[in-house]
N, C-alpha and C positions, 0 to 999 in steps of 0.2 A: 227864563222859562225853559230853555233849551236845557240848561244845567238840571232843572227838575226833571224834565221827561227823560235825560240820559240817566239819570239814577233809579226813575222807574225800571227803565228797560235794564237795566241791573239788580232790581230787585228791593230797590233802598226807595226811603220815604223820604222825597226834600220836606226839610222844615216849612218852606213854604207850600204844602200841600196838607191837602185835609180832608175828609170821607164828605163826598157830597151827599148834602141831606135829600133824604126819600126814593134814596135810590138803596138796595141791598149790596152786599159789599163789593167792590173793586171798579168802584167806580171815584176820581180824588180832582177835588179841585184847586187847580194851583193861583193862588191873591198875588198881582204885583203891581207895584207903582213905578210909575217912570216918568221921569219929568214931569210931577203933581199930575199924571192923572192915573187913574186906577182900572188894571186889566185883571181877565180871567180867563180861563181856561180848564176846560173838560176834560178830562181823558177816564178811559177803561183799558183797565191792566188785564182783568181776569175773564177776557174774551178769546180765547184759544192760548196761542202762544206770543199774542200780536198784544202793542198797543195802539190806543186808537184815537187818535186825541177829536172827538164828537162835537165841542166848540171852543171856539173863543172868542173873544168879543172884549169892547170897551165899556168900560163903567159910566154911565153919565155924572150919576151923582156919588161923591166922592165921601160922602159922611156918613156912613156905615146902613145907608138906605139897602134894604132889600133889593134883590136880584131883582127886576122889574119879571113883569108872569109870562109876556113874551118870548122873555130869553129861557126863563125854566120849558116852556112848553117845547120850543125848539130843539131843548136837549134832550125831554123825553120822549120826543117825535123820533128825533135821530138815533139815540140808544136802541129803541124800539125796532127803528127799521135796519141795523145795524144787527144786531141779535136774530134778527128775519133770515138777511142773504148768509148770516153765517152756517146757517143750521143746515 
């Protein structure tokens, strides 16, 4: 994870990252496993000059089940409020 976000903040797209859906752009989600279980992580690159990593969290279920609506709400709570104090 740490190896993605430092290549953000250089400017580069880890492979493990990908444009999070319904969000407009510069907003990327980084998928990883570790010892069978599956995490993720939020971040926004194109919020000033900063990035911002808004969540992360563990996967419960591991078989390509949807993000539960919980965790998407939490992240566009936070984006949301985020984009507020920066303004």
């Amino acid at each position: 994870m740490l190896d993605a976000l430092t290549g953000a903040a250089e400017g580069l797209l880890s492979g493990k990252a990908k444009p999070f859906k319904g969000v407009d752009g510069g907003v990327f989600e980084i998928a990883l496993r570790y010892r069978g279980d599956a995490f993720r992580a939020i971040y926004a690159v194109k919020i000033d000059v900063d990035i911002w990593v808004i969540h992360a969290f563990q996967k419960k279920s591991k078989r390509r089940v949807k993000t539960p609506q919980m965790e998407i709400d939490l992240i566009f709570e936070r984006l949301k409020r985020l984009k507020e104090a920066l303004k």
